[in-house]
C-alpha positions as CSV (number, residue, x, y, z in Angstrom):
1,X,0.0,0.0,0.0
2,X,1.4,3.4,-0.9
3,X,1.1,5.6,1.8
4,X,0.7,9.6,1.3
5,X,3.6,10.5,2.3
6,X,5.4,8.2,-0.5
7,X,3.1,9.3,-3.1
8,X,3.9,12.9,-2.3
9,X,8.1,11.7,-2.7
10,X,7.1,10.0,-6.0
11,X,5.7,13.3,-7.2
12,X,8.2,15.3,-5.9
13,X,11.1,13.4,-7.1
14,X,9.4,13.6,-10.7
15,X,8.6,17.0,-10.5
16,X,12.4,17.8,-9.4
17,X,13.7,15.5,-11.9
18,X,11.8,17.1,-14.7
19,X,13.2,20.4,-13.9
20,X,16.7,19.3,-14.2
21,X,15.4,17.5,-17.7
22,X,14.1,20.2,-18.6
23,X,17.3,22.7,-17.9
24,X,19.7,20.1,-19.8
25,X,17.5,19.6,-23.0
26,X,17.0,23.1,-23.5
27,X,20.5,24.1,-23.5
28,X,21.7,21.4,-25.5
29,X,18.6,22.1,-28.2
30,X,20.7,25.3,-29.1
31,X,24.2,23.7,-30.2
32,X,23.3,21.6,-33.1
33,X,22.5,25.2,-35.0
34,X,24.6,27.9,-33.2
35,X,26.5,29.2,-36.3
36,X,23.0,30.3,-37.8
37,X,21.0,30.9,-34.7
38,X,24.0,33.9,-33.7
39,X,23.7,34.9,-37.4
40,X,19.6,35.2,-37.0
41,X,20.4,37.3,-33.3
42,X,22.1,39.9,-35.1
43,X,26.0,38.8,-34.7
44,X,27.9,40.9,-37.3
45,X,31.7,39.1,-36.0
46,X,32.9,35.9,-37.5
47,X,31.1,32.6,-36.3
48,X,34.1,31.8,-34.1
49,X,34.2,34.8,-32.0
50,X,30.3,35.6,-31.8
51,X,29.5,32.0,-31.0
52,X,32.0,31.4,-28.2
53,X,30.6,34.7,-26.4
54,X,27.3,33.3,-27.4
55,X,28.0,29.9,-25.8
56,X,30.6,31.4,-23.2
57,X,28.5,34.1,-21.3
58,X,25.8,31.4,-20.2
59,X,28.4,29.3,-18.8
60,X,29.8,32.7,-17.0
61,X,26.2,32.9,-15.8
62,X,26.2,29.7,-14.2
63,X,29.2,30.0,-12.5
64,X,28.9,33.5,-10.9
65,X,25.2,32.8,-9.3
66,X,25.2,28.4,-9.0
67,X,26.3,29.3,-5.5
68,X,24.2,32.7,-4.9
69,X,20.7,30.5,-5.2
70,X,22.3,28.3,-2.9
71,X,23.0,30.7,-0.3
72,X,19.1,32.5,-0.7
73,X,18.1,29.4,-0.1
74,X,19.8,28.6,2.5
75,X,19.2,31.8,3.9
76,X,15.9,32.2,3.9
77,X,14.9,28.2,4.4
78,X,13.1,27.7,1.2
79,X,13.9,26.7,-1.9
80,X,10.6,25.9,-4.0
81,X,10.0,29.4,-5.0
82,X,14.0,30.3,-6.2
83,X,13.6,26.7,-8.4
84,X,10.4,28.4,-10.0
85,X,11.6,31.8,-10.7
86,X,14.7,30.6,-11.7
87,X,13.1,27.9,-14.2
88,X,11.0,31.6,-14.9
89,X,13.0,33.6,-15.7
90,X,14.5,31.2,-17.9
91,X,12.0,31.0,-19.9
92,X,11.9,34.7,-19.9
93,X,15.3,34.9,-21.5
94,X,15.0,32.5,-23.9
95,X,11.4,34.1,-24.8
96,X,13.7,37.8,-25.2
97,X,16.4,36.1,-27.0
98,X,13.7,34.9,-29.8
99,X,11.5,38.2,-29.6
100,X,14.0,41.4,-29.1
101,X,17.0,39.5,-30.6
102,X,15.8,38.1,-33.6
103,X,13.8,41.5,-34.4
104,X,16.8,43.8,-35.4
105,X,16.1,46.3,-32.6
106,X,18.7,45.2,-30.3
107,X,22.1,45.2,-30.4
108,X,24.3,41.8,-30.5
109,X,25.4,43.0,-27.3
110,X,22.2,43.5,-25.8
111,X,21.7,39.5,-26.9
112,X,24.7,38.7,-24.9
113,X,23.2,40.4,-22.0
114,X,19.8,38.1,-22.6
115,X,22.0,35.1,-22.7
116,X,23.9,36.0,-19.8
117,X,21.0,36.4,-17.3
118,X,18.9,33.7,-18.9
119,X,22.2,31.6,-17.8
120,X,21.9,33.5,-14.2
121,X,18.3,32.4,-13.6
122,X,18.3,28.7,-15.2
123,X,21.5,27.6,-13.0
124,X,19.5,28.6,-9.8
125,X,16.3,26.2,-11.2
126,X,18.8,23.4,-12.0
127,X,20.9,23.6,-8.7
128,X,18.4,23.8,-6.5
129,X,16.1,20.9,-8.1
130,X,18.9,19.1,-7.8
131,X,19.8,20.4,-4.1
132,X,15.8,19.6,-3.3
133,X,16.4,15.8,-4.4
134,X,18.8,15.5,-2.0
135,X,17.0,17.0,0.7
136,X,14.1,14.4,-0.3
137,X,13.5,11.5,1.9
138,X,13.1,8.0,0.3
139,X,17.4,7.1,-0.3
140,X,19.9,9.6,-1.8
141,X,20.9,6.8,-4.4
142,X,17.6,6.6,-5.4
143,X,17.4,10.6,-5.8
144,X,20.5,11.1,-7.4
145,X,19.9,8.0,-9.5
146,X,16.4,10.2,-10.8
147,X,18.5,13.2,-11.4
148,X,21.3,11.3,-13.4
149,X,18.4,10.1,-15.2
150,X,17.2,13.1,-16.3
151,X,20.7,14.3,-17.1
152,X,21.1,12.0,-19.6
153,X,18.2,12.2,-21.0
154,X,18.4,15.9,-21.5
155,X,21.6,15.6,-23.0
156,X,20.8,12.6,-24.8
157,X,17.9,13.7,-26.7
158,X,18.8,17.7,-26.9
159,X,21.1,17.6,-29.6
160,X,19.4,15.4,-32.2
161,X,15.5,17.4,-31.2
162,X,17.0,20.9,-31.5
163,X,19.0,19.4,-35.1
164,X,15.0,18.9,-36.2
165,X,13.6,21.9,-35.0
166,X,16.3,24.2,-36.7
167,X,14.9,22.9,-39.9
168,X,11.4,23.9,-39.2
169,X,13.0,27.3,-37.9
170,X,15.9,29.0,-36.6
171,X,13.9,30.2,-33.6
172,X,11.9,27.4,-32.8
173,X,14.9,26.0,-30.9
174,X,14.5,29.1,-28.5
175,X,10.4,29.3,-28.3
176,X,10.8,25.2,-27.0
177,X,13.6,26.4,-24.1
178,X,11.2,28.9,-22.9
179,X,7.9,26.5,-23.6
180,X,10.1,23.8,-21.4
181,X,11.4,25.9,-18.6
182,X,7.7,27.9,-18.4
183,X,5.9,24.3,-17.9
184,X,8.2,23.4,-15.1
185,X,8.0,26.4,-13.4
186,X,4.6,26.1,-13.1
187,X,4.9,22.4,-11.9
188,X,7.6,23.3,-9.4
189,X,4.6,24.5,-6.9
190,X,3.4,21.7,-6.7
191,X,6.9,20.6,-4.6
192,X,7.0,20.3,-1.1
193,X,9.7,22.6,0.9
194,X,12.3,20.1,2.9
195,X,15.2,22.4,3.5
196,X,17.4,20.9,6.5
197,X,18.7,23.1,9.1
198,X,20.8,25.8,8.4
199,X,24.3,24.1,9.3
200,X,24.3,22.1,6.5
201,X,27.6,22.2,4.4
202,X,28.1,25.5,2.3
203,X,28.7,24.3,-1.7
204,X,30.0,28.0,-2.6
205,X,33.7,28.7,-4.2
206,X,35.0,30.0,-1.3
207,X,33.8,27.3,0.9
208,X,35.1,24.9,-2.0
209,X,38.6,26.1,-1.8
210,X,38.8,25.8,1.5
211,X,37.8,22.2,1.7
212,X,40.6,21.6,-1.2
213,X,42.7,23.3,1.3
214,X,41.9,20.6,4.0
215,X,42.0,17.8,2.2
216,X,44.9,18.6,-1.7
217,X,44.6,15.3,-3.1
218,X,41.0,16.4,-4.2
219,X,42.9,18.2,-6.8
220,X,42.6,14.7,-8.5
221,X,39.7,14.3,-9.5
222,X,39.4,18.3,-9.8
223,X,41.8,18.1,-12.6
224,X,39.9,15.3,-14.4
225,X,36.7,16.7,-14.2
226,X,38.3,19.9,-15.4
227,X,39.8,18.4,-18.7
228,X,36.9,16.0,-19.2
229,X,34.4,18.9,-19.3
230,X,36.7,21.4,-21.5
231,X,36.5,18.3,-24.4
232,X,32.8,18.9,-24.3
233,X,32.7,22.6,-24.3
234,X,34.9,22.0,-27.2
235,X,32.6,19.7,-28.9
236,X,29.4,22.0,-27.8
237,X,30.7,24.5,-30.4
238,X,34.0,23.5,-32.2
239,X,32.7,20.4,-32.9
240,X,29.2,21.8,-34.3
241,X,31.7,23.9,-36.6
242,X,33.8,21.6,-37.6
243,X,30.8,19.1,-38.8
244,X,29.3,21.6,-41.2
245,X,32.5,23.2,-42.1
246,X,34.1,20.1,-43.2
247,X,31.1,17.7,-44.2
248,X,29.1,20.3,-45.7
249,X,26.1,18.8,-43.0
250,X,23.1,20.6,-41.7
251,X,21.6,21.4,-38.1
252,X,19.5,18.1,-38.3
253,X,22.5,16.1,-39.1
254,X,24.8,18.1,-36.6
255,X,22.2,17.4,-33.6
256,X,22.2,13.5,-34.8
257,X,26.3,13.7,-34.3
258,X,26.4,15.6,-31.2
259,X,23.5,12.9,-30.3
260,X,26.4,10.1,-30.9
261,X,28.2,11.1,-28.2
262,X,25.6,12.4,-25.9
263,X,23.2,9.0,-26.0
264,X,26.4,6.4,-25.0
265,X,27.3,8.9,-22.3
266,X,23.7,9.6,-21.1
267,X,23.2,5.8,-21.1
268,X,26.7,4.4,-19.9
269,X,26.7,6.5,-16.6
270,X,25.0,3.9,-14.5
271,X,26.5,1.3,-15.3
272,X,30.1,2.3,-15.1
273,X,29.1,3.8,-12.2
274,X,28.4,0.7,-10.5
275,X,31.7,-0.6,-11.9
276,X,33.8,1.1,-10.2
277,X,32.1,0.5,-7.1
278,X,33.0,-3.3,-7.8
279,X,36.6,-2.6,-9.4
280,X,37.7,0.3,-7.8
281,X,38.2,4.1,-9.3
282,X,41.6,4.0,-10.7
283,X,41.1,1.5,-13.7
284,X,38.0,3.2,-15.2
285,X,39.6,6.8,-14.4
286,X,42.9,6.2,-16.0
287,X,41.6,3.8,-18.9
288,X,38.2,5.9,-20.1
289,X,40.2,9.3,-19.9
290,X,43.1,8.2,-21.6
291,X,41.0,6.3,-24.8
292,X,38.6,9.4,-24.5
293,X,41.8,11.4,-25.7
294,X,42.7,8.8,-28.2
295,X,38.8,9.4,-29.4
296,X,38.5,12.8,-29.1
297,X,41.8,12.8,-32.0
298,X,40.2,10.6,-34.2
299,X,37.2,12.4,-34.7
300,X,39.2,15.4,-35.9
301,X,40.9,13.1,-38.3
302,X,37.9,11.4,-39.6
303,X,37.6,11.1,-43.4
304,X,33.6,10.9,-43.7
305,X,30.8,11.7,-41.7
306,X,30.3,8.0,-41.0
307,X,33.3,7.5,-39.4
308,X,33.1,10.9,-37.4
309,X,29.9,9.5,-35.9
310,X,31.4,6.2,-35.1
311,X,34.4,8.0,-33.3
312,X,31.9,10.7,-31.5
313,X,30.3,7.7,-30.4
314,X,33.3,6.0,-28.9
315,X,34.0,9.2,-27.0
316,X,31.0,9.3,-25.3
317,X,31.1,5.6,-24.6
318,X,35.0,6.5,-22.7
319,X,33.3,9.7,-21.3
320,X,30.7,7.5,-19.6
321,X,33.5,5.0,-18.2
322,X,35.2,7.7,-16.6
323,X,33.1,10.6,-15.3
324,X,30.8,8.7,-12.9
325,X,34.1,7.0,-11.0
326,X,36.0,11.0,-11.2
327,X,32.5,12.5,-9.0
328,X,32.7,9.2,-6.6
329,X,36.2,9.5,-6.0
330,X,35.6,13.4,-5.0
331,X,33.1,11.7,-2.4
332,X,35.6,9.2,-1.5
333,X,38.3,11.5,-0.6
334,X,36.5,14.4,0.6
335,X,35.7,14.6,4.4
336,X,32.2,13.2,6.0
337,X,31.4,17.1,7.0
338,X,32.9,17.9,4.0
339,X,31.2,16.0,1.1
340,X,28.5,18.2,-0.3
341,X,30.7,21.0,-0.9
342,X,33.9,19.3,-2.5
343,X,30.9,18.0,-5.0
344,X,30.2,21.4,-5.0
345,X,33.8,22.6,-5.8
346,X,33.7,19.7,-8.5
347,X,30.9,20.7,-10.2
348,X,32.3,24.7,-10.1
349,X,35.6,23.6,-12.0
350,X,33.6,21.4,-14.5
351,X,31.7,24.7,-15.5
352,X,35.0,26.9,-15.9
353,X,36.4,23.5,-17.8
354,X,33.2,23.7,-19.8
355,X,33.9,27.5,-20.4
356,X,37.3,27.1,-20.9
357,X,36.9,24.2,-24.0
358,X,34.6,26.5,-25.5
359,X,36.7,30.5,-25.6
360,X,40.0,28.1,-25.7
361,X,38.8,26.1,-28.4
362,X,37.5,28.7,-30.7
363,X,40.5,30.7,-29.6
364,X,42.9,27.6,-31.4
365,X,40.6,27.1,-34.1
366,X,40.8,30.7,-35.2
367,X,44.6,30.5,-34.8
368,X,45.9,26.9,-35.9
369,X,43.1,25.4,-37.5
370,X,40.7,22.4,-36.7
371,X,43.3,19.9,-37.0
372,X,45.6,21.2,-34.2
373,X,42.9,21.9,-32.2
374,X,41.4,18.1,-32.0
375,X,45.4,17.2,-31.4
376,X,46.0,20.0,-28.1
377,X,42.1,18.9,-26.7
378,X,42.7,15.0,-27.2
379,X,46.3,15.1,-26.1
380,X,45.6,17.1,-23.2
381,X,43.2,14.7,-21.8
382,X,45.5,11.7,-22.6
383,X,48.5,14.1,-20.9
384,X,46.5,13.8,-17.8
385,X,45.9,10.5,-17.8
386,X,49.3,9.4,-17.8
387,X,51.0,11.9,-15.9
388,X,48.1,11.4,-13.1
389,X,48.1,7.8,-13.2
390,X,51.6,7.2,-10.5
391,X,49.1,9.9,-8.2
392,X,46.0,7.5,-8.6
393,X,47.9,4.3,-7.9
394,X,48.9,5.8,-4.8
395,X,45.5,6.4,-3.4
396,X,43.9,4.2,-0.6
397,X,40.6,4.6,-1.0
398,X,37.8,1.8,-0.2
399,X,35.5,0.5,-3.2
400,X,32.1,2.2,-1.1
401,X,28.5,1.2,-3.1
402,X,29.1,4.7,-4.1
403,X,25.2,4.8,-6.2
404,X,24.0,2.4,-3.4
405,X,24.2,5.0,-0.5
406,X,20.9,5.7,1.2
């Protein structure tokens, strides 16, 4: 018999999953067509520059206020309204990005502003859905099991949707971001509030820096999670580039590529996750980021679109090995007291390595070309893996149930 109180943490837990669905799939319905959509806004610079600050000032958006909805929240004890105005105002900016940037009578700069605070507000919606699932009774592997869920799908299905819907239109992207974000915000309500008491762990940078402080050897997995995310940043835009520069594709066919890599990695978490509960963290860190590399190179070298799938494919299938066993070594290592915000801190450096793959990326393109840039990206990530390897052999850390813990 299903009691009340577990019906009401079924819906919640949907409801808080959906948001975070919803946050993912909209920004990843943008990247298939981001040299035409920036063209359609009003950007009068090469694709190169106007798309990184297109891509970039989001990113810069997430990481400047991630941890200022955590504080309000934390500050005032509630967190159902901040996911709703956040998944709001959202939808607000994607809304102004269609309306007032598509319509000539704003500047490309005034766009960047749009994109920036639409970046502000949708962070706060994400975070904190994701913050309320672990305040939710009912088994934190279950919860974050429902919000890796709706990670992957988000991801998964983003690129190859948004490919579709840039050949109906170039806006239509944008009006299905806000449509998305406005539903949930309206469903968010329907949460119930279950902040803890105010001493729980602070997941800000400066609290971040301090636990890294504590406890150096999470500069591990930092570094990983750093690298693995600047390959996607690169991808998010370089690689859209690249496709239709040197395959001659369109957005459709772009958003099915992207879609390669994002499905195997969307999929794969799970599983690899449980993996290196049962092998340890070490094998499936040093192995997936070191072939992930190896792919990464080969899908700059690719001679046919076939083959470039195949090896975006492959990179998400190594992305997936590794990623799940870098975020449970962080909780390995980091202090009981301690956890939440080194996850924190590991989530902040994956955003500035998402950042970073996208302004460095274009920044090498524009100056060496694609070829060279697929080399410094791949290398670096196959650079990491071997010089960090001796440093991971070293560790003692036990093989926890790491997606079991409840």
């Amino acid at each position: 018999m299903v009691t009340a109180t577990g019906a009401n943490h079924t819906r919640d837990r949907a409801v808080l999953a959906a948001t975070v669905f919803a946050v993912l799939f909209a920004q990843v319905l943008l990247y298939p067509g981001v040299p035409t959509l920036i063209e359609a806004l009003g950007a009068s610079s090469s694709v190169l520059d106007a798309g990184t600050w297109f891509l970039g000032v989001e990113f810069l958006g997430f990481v400047l206020f991630a941890a200022v909805w955590g504080a309000l929240s934390d500050a005032l004890g509630t967190r159902r309204p901040f996911v709703a105005l956040g998944a709001l105002g959202g939808a607000l900016g994607y809304g102004l990005l269609a309306t007032l940037g598509a319509s000539g009578r704003v500047t490309f700069t005034t766009v960047l502003l749009f994109r920036f605070l639409q970046g502000a507000f949708t962070i706060g919606a994400f975070s904190l859905a994701i913050t309320m699932l672990t305040d939710l009774e009912g088994g934190t592997g279950r919860n974050m099991g429902a919000a890796g869920i709706a990670i992957g799908g988000g991801t998964a299905l983003g690129a190859p949707i948004g490919g579709r819907l840039y050949a109906i239109d170039t806006l239509a992207p944008l009006w299905v971001a806000s449509a998305c974000l406005a539903l949930v915000a309206g469903l968010s309500f329907a949460v119930t509030d279950r902040v803890p008491d105010a001493d729980s762990d602070s997941e800000g940078p400066i609290a971040a820096l301090a636990a890294l402080r504590r406890t150096p050897v999470l500069a591990l997995p930092y570094a990983f999670g750093l690298i693995d995310r600047l390959a996607a940043g690169f991808f998010a835009f370089v690689g859209t580039i690249y496709f239709q520069t040197r395959f001659g594709v369109d957005a459709a066919t772009t958003g099915l590529l992207l879609g390669a890599f994002f499905a195997p990695f969307a999929l794969l978490q799970y599983p690899s996750g449980i993996l290196s509960d049962r092998i340890g963290r070490v094998g499936p860190i040093a192995v997936g980021s070191g072939l992930f590399g190896f792919a990464v190179i080969a899908v700059g070298f690719a001679p046919s679109v076939l083959l470039a799938g195949a090896t975006m494919a492959l990179v998400g299938v190594f992305g997936a090995l590794c990623a799940p066993a870098t975020l449970a070594l962080v909780s390995d290592l980091a202090a009981e007291n301690e956890r939440g915000t080194a996850i924190g801190g590991f989530n902040i450096v994956g955003s500035l390595g998402f950042l970073a793959g996208i302004t460095g990326g274009a920044l090498l393109t524009d100056a060496a070309g694609f070829d060279a840039a697929f080399l410094v990206v791949g290398l670096a990530e196959v650079a990491i893996a071997l010089g960090a390897l001796p440093f991971l052999l070293r560790l003692d850390v036990s093989r926890v149930r790491t997606f079991d813990r409840g």
